[in-house]
VOKE-243539 format. One record per atom (N, C-alpha, C, O): y negated, x, z. Coordinates in pm, whole numbers, plus 32768, in hexadecimal, padded with zeros to 4 digits. Atoms other than C-alpha are relative to their C-alpha. Layout:
YXZ...
//
This chain:
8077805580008000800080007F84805880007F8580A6805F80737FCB7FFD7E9A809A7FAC7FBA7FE5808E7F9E7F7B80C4805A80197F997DE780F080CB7F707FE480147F2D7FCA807880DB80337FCE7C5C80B0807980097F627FBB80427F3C7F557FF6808580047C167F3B809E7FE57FDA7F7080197F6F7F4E8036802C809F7B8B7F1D7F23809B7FFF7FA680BE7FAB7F527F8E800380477CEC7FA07EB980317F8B801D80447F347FC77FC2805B7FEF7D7D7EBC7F92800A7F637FC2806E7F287F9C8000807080267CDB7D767F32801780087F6D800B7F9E7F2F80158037806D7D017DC27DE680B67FCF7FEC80DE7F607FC77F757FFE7FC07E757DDD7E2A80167F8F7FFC80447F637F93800980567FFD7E677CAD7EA97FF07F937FA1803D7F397F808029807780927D9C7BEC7D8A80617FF97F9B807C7F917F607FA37FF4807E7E9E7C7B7C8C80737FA7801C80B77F627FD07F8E804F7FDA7F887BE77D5C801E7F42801A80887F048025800D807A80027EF37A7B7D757FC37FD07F737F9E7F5C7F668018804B80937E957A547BF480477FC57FD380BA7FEF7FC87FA6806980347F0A791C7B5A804780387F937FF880587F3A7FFF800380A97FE4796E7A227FFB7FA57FAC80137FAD7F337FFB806680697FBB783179B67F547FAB80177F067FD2806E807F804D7FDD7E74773079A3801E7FD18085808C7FA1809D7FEC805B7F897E3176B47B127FBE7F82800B7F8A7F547FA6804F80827FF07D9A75807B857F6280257FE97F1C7FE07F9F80957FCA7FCF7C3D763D7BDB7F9E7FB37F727FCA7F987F028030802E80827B3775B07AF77FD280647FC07FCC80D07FFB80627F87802D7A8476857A207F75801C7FF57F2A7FC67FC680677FEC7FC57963772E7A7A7FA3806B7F5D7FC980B07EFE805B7FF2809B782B777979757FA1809F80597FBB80C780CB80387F867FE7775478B679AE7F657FD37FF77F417F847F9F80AC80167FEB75A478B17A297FE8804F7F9F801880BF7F8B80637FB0805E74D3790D79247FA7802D80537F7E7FF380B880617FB07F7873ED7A1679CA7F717FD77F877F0A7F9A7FA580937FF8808A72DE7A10788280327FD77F9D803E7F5E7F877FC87FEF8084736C7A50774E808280487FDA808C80987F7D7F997FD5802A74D57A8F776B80AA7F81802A81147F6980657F76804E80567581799576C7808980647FA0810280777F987F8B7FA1809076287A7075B3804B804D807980B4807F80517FAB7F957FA976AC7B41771B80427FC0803480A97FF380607FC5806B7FB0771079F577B7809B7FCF7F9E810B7FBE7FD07F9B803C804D77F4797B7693805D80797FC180CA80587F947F8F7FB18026789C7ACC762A804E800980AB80C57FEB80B67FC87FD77F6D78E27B1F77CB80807FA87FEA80F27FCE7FD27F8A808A800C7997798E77BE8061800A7F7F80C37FC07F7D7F8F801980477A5479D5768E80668058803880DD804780517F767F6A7FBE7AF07B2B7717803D7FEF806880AC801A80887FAA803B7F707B157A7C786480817FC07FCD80E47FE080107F7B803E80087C35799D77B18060806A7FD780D780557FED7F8E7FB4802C7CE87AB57729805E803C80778034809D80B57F947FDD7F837E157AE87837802480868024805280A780917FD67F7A801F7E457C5177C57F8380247FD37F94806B7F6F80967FB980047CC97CAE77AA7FCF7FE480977F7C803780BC800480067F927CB67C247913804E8040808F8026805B81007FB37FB87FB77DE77CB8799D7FD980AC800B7FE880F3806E80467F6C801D7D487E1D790C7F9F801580597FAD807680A4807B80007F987C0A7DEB79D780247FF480907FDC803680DA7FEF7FE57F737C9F7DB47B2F807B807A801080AA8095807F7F917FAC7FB07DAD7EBC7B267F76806A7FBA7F9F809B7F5180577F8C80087C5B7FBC7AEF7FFA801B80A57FCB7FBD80E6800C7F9B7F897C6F80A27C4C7F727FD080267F227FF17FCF808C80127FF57B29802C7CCD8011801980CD806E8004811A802580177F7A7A7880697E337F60800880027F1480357FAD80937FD97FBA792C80657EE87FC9808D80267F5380B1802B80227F737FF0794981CA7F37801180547F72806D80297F2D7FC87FB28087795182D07DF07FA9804C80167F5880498073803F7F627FE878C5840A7DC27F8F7FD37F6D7F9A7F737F2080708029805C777884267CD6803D7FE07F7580277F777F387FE680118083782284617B9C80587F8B7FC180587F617F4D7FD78079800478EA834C7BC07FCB7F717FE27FF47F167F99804080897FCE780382437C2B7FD77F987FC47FE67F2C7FFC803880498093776F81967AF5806B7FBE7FDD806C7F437FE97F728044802478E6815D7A77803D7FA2807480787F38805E7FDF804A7FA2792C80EF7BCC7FCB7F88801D800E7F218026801480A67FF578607FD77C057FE47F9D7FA57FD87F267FC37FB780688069787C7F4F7A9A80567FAB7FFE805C7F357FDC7F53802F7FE579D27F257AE380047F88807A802B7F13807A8022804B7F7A79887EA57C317FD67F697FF8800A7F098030804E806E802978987DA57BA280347FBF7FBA80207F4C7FE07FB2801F8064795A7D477A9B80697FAE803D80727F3680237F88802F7FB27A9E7D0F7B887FD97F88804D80227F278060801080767F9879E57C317C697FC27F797F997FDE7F037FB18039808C804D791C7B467B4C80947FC07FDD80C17F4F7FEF7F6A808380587A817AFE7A96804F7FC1807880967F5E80677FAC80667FAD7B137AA17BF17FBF7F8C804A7FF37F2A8080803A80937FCF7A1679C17C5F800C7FB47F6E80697F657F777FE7803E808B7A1479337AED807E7FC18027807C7F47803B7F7E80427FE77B7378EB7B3880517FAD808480A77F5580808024805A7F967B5E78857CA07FAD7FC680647FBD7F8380CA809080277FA87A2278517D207FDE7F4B7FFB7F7C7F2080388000808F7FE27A5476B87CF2805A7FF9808280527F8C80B97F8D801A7F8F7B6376E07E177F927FEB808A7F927FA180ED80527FEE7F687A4A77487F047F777FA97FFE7F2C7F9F805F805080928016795C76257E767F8C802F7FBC7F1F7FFD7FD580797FA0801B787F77237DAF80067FA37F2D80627F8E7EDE803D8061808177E676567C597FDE80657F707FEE80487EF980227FB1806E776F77887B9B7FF68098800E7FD780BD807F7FC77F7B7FE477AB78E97B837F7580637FC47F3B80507F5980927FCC8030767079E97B7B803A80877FB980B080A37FCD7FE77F69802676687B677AB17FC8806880527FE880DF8056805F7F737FD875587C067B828062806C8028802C80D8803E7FCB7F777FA5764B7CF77C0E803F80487F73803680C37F6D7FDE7FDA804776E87D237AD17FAD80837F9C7FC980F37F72804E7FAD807A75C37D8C79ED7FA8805F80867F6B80C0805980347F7E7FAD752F7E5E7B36803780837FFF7FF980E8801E7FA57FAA8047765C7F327ABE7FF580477FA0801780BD7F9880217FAF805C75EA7F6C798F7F7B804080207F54808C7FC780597FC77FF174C07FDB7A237F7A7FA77FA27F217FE17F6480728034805C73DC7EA479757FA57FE2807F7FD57FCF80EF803F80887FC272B97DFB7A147FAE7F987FF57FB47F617F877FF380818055721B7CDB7A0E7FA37FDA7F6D7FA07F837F1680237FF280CE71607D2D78CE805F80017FAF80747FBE7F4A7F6A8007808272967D81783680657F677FDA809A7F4B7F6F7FA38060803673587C41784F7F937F8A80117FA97F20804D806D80738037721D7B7577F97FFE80407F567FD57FFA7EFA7FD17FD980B6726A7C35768C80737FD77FAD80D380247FB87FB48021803873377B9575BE8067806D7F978043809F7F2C7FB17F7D8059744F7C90752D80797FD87FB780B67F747FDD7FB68007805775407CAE741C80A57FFD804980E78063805B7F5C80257FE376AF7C1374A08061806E7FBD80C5808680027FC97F99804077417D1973CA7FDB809A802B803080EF804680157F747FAA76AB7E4D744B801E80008080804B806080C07FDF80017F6376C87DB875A18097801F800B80BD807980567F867FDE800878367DAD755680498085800180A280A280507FDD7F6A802478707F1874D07FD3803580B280278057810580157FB77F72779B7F917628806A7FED804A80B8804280747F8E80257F7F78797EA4770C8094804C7FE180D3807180457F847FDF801E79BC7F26765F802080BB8009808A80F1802780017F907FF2795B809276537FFF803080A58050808480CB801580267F4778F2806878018075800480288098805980797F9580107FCF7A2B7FFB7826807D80737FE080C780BC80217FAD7F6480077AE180EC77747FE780A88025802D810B80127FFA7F697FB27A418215782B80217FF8805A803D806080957FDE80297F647A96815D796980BF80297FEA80FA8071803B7F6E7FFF7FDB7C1D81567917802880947FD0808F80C87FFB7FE77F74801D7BFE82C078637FEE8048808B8049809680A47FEB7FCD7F857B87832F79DE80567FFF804380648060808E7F9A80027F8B7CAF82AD7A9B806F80017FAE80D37FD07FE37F8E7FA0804C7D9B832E79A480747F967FA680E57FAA7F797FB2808A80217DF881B979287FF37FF17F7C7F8E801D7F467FCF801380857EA3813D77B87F647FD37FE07F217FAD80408067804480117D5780D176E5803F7F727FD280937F647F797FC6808E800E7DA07F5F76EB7F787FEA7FA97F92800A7F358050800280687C5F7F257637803B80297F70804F7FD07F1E7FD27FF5807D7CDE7FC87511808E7FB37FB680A37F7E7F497F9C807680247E2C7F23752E7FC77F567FBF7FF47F1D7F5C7FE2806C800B7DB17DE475357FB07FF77F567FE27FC57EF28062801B806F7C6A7E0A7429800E804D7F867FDA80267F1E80187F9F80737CA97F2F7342807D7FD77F9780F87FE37F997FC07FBD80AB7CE97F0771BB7FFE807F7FC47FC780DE7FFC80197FC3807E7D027FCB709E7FEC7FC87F6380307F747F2A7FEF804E80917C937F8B6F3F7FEE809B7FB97FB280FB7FEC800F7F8E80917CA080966E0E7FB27F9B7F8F7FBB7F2A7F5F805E804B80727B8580876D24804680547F76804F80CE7F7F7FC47FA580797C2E80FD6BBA7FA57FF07F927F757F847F6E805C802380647B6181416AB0805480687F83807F80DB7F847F9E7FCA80847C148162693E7FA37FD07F787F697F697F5680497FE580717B8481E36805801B7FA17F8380917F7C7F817FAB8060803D7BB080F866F08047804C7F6580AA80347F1F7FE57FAA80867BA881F765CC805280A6800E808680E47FB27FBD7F82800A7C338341665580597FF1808580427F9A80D87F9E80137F997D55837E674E7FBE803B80757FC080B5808780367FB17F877C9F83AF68937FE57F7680667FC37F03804B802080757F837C8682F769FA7FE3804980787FFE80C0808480107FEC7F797C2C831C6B437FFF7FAC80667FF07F3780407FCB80427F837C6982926C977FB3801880817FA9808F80A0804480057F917BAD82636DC480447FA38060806E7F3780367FB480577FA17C4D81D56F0F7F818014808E7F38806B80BD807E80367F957B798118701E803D7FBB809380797F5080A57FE180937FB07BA780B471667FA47F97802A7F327FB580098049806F7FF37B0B7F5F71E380177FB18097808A7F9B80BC801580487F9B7ACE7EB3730C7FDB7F597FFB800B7F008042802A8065803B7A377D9F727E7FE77FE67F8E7F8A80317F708039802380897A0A7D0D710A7F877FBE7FDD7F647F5A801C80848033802078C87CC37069800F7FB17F697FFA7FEA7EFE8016804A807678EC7B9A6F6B7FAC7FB57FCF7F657F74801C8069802B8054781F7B186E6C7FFC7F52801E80687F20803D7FDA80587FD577E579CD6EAE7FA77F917F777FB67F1A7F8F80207FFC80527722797D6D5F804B7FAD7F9380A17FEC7F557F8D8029807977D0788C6C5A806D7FF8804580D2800680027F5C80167FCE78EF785D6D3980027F8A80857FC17F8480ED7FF180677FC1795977386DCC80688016809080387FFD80FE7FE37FE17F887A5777966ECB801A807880167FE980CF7FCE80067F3F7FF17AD078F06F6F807880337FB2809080AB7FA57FB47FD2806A7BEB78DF6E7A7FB5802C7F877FF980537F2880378010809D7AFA78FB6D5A7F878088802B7F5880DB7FDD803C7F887FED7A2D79EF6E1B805A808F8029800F80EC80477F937FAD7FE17B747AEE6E687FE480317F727FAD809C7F577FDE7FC980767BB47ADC6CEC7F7C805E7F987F8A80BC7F4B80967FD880147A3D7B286C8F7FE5808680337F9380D580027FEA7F687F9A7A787C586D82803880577F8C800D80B47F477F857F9C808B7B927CD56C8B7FCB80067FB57FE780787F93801C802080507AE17C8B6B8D7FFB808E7F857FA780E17FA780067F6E80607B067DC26A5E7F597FF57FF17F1C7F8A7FF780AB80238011797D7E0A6A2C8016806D7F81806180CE7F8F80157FBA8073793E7EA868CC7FB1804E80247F5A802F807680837F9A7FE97879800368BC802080567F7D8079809B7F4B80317FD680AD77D3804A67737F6280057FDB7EFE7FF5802080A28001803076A3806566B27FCC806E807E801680C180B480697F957FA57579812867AA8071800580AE8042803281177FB080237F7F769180E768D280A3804B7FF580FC803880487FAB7FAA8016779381D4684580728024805E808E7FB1807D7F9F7FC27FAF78A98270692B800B80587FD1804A80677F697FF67F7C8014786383D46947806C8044804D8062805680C77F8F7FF67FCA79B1844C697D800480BC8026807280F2803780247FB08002790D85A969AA809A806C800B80DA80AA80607F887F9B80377A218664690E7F9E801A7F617F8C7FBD7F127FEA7FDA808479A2872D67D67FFE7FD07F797FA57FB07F2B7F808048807E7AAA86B966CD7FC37F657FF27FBF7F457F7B8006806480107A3D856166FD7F637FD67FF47F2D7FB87F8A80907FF87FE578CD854267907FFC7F698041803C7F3F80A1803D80A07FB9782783C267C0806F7FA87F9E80757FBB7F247F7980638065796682B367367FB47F86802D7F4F7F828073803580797FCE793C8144675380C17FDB802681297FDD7FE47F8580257F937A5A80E3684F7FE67F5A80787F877F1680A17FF280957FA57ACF7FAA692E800F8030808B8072807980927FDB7FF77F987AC57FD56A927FFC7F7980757FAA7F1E80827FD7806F7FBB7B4D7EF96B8980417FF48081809C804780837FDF7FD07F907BAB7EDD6CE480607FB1802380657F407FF37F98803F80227D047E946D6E8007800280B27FB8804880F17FC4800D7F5F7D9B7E456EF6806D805F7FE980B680577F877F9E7F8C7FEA7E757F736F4E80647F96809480DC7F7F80A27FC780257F707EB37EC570B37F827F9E80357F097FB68033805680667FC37E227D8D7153802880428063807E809A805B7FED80017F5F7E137DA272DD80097F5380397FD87EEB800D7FE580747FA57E7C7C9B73CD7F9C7FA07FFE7FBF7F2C7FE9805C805F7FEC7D3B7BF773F17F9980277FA87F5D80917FBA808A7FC080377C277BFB72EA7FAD7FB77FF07FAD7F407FD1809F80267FE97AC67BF1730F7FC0800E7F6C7FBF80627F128035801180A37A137B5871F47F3B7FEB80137F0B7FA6806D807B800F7FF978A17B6071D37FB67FD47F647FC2801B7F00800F8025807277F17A7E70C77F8F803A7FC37F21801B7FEE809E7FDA800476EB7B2F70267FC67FB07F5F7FF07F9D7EED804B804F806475F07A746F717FAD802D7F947F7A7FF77F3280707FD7807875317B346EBB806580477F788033808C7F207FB98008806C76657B526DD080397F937FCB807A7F9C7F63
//
């Protein structure tokens, strides 16, 4: 049994999480200013069972040494919003606040009166987290759960030549433009894009020089859970 009380209770919590839906109702998150877009990604990641289970088995305490500390009470903060989220109706509590959360990141209250990009917020929160479980020497479950791959291939149409680029992804950025649902925006993703005329494919080899080639991007590997982001200005 861990002997500092932070281990302990967490010990504990791991040990009283529902694996299934409980009765509890569900509980919505205070807007402090302007963080909606932080309120509705937090509640989606809260349902994930295995993005939640990742966050409380993080080593966390009240005591840590300097270099620690930042990662530490992320984690900290983090551990305690998703368990009141999940039982804070038991103890008759209506709505669940962040201040402790984003005091973590070191915002204040200018900062979350700024409205910020759900997508960058994402990458930060996911990177946070993964220096937190790289410190205590733990699997990156982040990457398990979120990381793709796609290969971008680009093929010459007139001379024998290609190339290959491989990406990983955390999240996808689809066009949302002319497309009616996210099936029609996936395929729009794939889509071969012609490159010709002043838009050439300089295949900077020599022998060949600027070709007009198809390039097109392909899924190497989905991940467990993927994050789609609609972007509009395509």
């Amino acid at each position: 049994m861990p002997s500092c009380p932070n281990a302990i209770a967490a010990t504990l919590l791991l040990s009283l999480l529902p694996s299934h839906t409980t009765s509890a109702a569900y509980l919505g998150l205070r807007n402090q200013g302007n963080t909606c877009y932080m309120n509705s990604l937090l509640q989606s990641l809260h349902h994930l069972p295995e993005f939640r289970r990742a966050i409380y088995s993080i080593p966390t305490s009240l005591q840590s040494n300097a270099s620690s500390a930042t990662e530490n009470l992320f984690a900290l903060a983090l551990q305690r919003l998703f368990f009141q989220l999940e039982c804070g109706e038991l103890v008759g509590a209506s709505e669940v606040g962040t201040e402790q959360l984003t005091r973590s990141f070191g915002w204040t209250r200018a900062d979350v009166m700024v409205q910020q990009d759900v997508q960058e917020f994402a990458r930060m929160l996911c990177d946070a987290l993964q220096q937190s479980m790289r410190a205590h020497g733990m699997r990156d479950a982040v990457a398990e759960l979120f990381e793709g791959r796609t290969s971008s291939v680009t093929r010459c149409t007139r001379v024998d030549f290609s190339s290959e680029k491989e990406e990983r992804f955390y999240d996808l950025s689809l066009p949302v433009q002319g497309c009616r649902s996210l099936h029609a925006a996936l395929r729009q993703f794939v889509h071969a894009e012609q490159l010709c005329g002043a838009n050439q494919y300089n295949t900077r080899d020599p022998r060949f020089g600027k070709q007009d080639a198809r390039r097109a991007t392909r899924f190497k590997s989905l991940p467990p859970v993927l994050q789609v982001n609609l972007d509009e200005s395509r």
